[in-house]
C-alpha positions as CSV (number, residue, x, y, z in Angstrom):
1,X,69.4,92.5,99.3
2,X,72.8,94.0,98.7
3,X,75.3,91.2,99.0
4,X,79.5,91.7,97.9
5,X,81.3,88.5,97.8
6,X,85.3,88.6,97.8
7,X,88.1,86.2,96.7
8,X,91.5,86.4,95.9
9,X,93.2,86.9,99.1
10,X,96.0,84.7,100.2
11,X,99.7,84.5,101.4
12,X,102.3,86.2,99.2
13,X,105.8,87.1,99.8
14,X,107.2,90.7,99.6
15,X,107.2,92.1,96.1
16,X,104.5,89.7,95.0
17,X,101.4,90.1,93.6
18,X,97.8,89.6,94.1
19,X,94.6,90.5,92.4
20,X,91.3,90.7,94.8
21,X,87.9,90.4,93.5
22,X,84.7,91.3,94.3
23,X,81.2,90.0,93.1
24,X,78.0,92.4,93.9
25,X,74.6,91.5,93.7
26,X,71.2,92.9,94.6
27,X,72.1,96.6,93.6
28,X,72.4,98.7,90.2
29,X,76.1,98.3,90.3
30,X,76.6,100.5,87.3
31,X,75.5,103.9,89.7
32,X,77.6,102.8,92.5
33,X,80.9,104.1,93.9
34,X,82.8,100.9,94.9
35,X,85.7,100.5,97.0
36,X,88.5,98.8,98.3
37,X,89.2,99.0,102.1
38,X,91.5,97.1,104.7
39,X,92.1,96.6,108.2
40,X,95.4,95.6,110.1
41,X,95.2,94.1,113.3
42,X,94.9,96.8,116.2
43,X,94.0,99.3,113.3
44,X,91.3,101.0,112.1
45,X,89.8,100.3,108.6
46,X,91.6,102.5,106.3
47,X,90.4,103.1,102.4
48,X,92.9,101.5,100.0
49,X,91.2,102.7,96.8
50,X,87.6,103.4,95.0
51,X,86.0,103.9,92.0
52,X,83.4,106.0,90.7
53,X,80.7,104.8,88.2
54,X,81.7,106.7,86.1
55,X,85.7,105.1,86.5
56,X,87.3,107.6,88.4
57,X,89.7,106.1,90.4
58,X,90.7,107.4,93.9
59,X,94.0,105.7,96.1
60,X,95.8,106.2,99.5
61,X,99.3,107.8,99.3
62,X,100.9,104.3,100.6
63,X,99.3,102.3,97.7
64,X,99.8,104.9,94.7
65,X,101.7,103.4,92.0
66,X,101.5,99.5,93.3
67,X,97.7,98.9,93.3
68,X,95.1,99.5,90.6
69,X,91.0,99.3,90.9
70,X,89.2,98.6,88.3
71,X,85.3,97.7,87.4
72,X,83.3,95.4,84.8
73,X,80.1,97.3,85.5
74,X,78.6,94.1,82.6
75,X,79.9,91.9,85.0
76,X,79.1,93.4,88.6
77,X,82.4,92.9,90.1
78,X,85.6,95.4,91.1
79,X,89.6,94.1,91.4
80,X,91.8,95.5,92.9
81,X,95.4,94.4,91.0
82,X,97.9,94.8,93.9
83,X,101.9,94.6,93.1
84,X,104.9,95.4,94.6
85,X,103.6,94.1,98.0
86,X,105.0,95.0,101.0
87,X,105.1,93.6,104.8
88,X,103.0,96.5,105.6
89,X,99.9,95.6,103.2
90,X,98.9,93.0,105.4
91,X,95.4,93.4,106.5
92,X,91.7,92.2,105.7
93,X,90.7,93.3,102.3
94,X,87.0,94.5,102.3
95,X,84.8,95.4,99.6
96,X,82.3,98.2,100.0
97,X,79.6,99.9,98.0
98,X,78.2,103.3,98.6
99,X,75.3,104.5,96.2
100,X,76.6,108.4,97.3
101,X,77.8,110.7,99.2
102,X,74.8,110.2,101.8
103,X,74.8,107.1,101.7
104,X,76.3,104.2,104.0
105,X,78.6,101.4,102.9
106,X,77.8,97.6,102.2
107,X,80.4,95.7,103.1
108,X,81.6,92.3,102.4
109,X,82.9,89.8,104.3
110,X,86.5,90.1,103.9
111,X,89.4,88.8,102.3
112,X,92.9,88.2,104.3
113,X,95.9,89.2,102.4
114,X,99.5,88.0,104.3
115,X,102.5,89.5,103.2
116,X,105.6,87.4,104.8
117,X,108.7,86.3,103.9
């Protein structure tokens, strides 16, 4: 059973920082593309970033240059290293897994990340 477990999330104040994690279980983690997705209140879930197994790294124009993905494929888990925040990152912070392009996402649970001054 595919499970993805995220932390880091929190309250952080306008040009902070913050640096999400997620765990993954129950799947050859090394062949998946893993990603980084949010969702603002009264929006629709939006891809922030993803990564490829074989590290190539993919973001949306509004986090280019502030956030960074990454993957410990010996470790099962993907970050995302988020700086330079802004009022407008606010949002739950899901993780997802897709084994390819056919192929559906897992999702996690969700992290909350708050932006305010």
């Amino acid at each position: 059973q595919v499970k993805l477990v995220e932390s880091g999330g929190g309250l952080v104040q306008p040009g902070g920082s913050l640096r999400l994690s997620c765990a993954a279980s129950g799947i050859i983690f090394s062949v998946y593309t893993m990603g980084w997705y949010r969702q603002a209140p009264g929006k629709q879930r939006e891809l922030v970033a993803s990564i490829t197994s074989g590290g190539i790294a993919n973001y949306a124009d509004s986090v280019k240059g502030r956030f960074t993905i990454s993957r410990d494929n010996a470790k099962n888990t993907v970050a995302l290293q988020m700086n330079s925040l802004k009022f407008e990152d606010t949002a739950v912070y899901y993780c997802s897994a897709q084994k390819n392009l056919f192929s559906s996402n897992t999702w996690g649970q969700g992290t909350p990340v708050t932006v305010s001054s």
